[in-house]
N, C-alpha and C positions, 0 to 999 in steps of 0.2 A: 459471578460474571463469567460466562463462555465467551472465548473468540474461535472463529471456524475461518481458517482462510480457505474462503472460495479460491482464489485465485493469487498465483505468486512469481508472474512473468513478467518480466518489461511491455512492454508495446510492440504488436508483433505476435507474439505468445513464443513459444517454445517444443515443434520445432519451428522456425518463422514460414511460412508457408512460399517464402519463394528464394528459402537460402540452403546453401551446400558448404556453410562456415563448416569446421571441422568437428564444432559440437554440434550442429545441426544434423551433421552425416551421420554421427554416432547414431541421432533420434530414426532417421529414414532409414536406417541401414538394421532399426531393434536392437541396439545395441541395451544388453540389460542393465548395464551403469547411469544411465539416462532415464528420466521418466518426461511423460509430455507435461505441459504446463499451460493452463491460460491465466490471461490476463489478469492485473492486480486488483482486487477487491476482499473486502471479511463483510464477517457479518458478527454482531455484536448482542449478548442477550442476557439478562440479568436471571430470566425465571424459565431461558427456555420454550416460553411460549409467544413470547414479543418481540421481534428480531428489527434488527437496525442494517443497513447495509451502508459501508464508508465506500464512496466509489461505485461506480454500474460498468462493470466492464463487458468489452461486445458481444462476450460467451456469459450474458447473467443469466442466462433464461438456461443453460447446459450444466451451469453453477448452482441455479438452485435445485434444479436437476438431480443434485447430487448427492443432497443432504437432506434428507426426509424432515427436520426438524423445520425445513422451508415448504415443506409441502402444504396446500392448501388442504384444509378438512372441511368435516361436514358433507353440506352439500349447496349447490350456487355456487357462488362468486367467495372464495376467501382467501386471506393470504396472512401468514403468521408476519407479514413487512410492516413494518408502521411507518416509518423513513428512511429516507435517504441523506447521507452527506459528503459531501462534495471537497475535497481536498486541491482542484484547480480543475480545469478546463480541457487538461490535453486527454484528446477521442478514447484513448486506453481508459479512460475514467471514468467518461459519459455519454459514449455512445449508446451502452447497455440502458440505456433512460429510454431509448425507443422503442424498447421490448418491454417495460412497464406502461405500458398504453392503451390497455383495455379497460379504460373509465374505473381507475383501481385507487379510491383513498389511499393516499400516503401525504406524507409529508418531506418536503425537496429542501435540505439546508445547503447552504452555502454564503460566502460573501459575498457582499453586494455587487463585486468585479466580477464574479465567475458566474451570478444571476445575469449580470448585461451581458455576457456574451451568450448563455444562454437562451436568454429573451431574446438576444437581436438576430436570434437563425429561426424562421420561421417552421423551421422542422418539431425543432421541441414544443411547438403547438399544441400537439397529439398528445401532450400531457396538460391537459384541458384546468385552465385556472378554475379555479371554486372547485376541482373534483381532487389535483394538486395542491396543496398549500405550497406556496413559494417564499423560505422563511428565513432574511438575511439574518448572519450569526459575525458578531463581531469580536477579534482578538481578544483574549483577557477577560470574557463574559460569558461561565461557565452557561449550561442550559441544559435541559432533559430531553435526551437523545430517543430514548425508548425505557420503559418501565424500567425504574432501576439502578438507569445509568444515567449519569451527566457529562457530557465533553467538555469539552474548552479545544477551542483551533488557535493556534500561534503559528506566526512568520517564520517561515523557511526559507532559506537564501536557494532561488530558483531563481525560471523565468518562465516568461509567457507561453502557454502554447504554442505548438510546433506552426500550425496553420496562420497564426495571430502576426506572424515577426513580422518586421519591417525596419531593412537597414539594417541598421551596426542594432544585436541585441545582448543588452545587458542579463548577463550568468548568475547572476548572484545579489539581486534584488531582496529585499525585503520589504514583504509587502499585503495584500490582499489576492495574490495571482498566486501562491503557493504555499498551503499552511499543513502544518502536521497537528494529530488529534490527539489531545488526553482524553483516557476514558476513565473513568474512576465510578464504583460501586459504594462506594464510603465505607471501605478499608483499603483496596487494591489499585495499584494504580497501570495503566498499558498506556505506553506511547506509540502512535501508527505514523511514519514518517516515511513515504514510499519514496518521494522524491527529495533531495539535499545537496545542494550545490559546496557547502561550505559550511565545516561547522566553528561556532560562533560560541563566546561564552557564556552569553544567553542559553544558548540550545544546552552547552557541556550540563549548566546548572539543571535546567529541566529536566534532562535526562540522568541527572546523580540520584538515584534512590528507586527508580521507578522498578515494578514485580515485573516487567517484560517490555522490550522497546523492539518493534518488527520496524526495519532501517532501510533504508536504498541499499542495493545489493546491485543495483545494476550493471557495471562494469566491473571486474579483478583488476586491470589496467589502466591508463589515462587513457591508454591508446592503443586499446584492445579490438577495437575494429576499423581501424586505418593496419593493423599488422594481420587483421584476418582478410582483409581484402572485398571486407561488404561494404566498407565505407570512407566515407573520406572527414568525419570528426568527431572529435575525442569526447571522453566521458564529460569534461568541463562544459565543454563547452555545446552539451547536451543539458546541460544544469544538474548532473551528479556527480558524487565524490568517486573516484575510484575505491577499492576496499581495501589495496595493499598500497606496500609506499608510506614514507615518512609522512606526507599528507593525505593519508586517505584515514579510509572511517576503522580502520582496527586500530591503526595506531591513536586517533582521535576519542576514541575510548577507554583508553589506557588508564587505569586509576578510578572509571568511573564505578558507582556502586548500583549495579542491576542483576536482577534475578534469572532473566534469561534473555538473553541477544539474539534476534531472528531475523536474516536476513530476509529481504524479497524484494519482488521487484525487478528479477531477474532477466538481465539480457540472456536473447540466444547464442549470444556468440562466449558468452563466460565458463569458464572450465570449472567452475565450480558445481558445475550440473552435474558435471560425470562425478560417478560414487569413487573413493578412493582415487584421485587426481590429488598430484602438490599441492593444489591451488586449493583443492577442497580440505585436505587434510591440515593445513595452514590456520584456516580458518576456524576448524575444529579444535586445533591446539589453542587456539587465542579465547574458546571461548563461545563460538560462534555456532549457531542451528542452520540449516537452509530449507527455507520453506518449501511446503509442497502441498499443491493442492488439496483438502483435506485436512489438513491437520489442523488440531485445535492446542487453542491455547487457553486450557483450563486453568482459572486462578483459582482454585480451592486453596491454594498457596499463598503467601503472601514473602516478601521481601523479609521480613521482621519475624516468621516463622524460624524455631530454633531447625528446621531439615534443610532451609535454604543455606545451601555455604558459600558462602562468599571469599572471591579470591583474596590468598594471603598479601596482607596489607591493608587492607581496606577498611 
C-alpha cells in the first residue's frame, strides 16, 4: 500500500491567500523555513496503478498535477482514479469534485449525510449519475476502496460544515457528518483522521497498533488565531483538537502504540510550518512528522516489523 499526500493544509491552504498572520508573512516574504501547502487530500494505491482519492480538495486538479503516478496514459480519456471518499462535507474537501467533471467514471463514497448534502446543491450535478456511481458507506462496514485496499469510516467527534450551521452548533458530535478512514491492505494498517474535535476512548482503541495515523494538526493552540489576530474562534470550537496542552492530541497519544504519527491538516496561522520553530521541534520530540505536500507514506513497513521501534514502554 502507497499513500501520497496530495495535499496537507487546513482550509484556506498555506500561505491563506488574504492573510499577513505572522506565518503567513514568513510564506509572502520566501522565507526558506516555510513551504506552500494546499488543501487536505491523499491518495491511496495498493498496485500503484489504481488510485483512490480521500477527499477532493479545491487544488485536485494542481495535485494531481503533481504526481505522475496520477497522470492519465495511453491515449483518450483516462485516469489511473477509480474513487473517491469523502470524510464530511466541509468545501476544503469537496469542492475539488467540480474539477472531476469531464463524464470521467469513478466512484463517489461517502455517508448517506454527506451524500444529501451533496445531492441537495444542484452544482454537483456536473457529476452526472450513471457516469458517478454515488455509493453510501456505512460505519463499522469495511468495503473495497480501490484494488487492494479496503476502508472502514468511523465517528469522529466533529461537526457540521462551516456553511450548514445554524444557531447554537454542537463541537463534538458523533455521527455520520465527520468520520475518519481505516485503510488496510491485509497486513498494514493507516488511519486518515483530518478533522477531530475530541479524542475518545473509542478513537484511543483504534488508534492503538495502527503502521501510520495522519491526525488533525490543525491548530498548536486552542486559541492560536484569536492571539494572531485573523480571527475571532478557537480550535474547539472550529471541531479540532489543539496539538499542545494537557488536552490536545500529543498528549492524547501518549502511550499509544503507532508506527509513524503524521500531522496534517494544517492551519496557516500554526508555527509548526516554519522549519526549526519551538513549536515544531516540540512536536518532533514527541514523536510527531508534519506533512507536506508530496510526501508519501510508504507501508513496505509494517508495525510488527523487527526495524520499526517503538517508544520505550510500549
Amino acid at each position: 500500500m502507497r499513500l501520497v499526500v496530495l495535499g496537507s493544509a487546513a482550509g484556506g491552504g498555506f500561505p491563506q491567500w488574504n492573510c499577513r498572520c505572522p506565518v503567513c508573512s514568513l510564506a509572502w516574504d520566501g522565507d526558506p523555513r516555510v513551504r506552500r501547502r494546499t488543501q487536505t487530500s491523499v491518495a491511496v494505491s495498493a498496485d500503484g496503478e489504481r488510485w483512490a482519492l480521500v477527499n477532493a480538495a479545491p487544488e485536485i486538479l494542481s495535485q494531481i498535477q503533481a504526481v505522475p503516478a496520477l497522470h492519465p496514459r495511453g491515449s483518450g480519456r483516462h485516469t489511473p482514479v477509480a474513487s473517491v471518499l469523502l470524510t464530511n462535507a466541509d468545501i476544503d474537501h469537496v469542492a475539488g469534485l467540480l474539477s472531476l467533471r469531464e463524464a470521467q467514471p469513478f466512484s463517489l463514497h461517502a455517508t448517506p449525510a454527506i451524500h444529501d448534502v451533496i445531492g441537495a446543491n444542484g452544482v454537483f450535478d456536473v457529476l452526472a449519475r450513471g457516469i458517478v456511481d454515488r455509493l453510501p458507506v456505512a460505519p463499522g462496514a469495511p468495503f473495497p476502496l480501490v484494488d487492494g485496499v479496503a476502508a472502514e469510516i468511523f465517528p469522529v467527534p466533529g461537526k457540521i460544515a462551516l456553511y450548514l450551521e445554524r444557531g447554537e452548533v454542537e463541537t463534538a458530535v458523533e455521527g455520520e457528518q465527520t468520520v475518519g478512514v481505516e485503510l488496510r491492505d491485509g497486513r498494514r494498517r493507516i488511519l486518515f483522521i483530518p478533522g477531530c474535535a475530541l479524542m475518545t476512548d473509542a478513537l484511543r482503541a483504534r488508534i492503538d497498533g495502527a503502521d501510520a495515523v495522519l491526525f488533525d494538526g490543525t491548530v498548536w493552540r486552542d486559541d492560536e488565531m484569536i492571539a494572531a489576530g485573523v480571527g475571532a474562534k478557537t480550535g474547539r470550537r472550529m471541531g479540532h483538537m489543539a496539538m499542545s496542552g494537557a488536552d490536545g492530541s500529543m498528549a492524547a497519544f501518549e502511550g499509544l502504540r503507532v508506527g509513524r504519527k503524521v500531522y496534517l491538516h494544517i492551519n496557516n496561522t500554526n508555527p509548526v510550518l516554519i522549519d526549526g520553530s519551538p513549536e515544531r521541534r516540540a512536536a518532533e520530540r514527541a514523536g510527531w512528522e508534519i506533512a507536506e505536500d508530496g510526501m508519501e507514506i510508504g507501508t513496505e513497513w509494517s508495525l510488527q516489523d523487527d526495524r520499526i521501534a517503538l517508544p520505550a514502554g510500549t
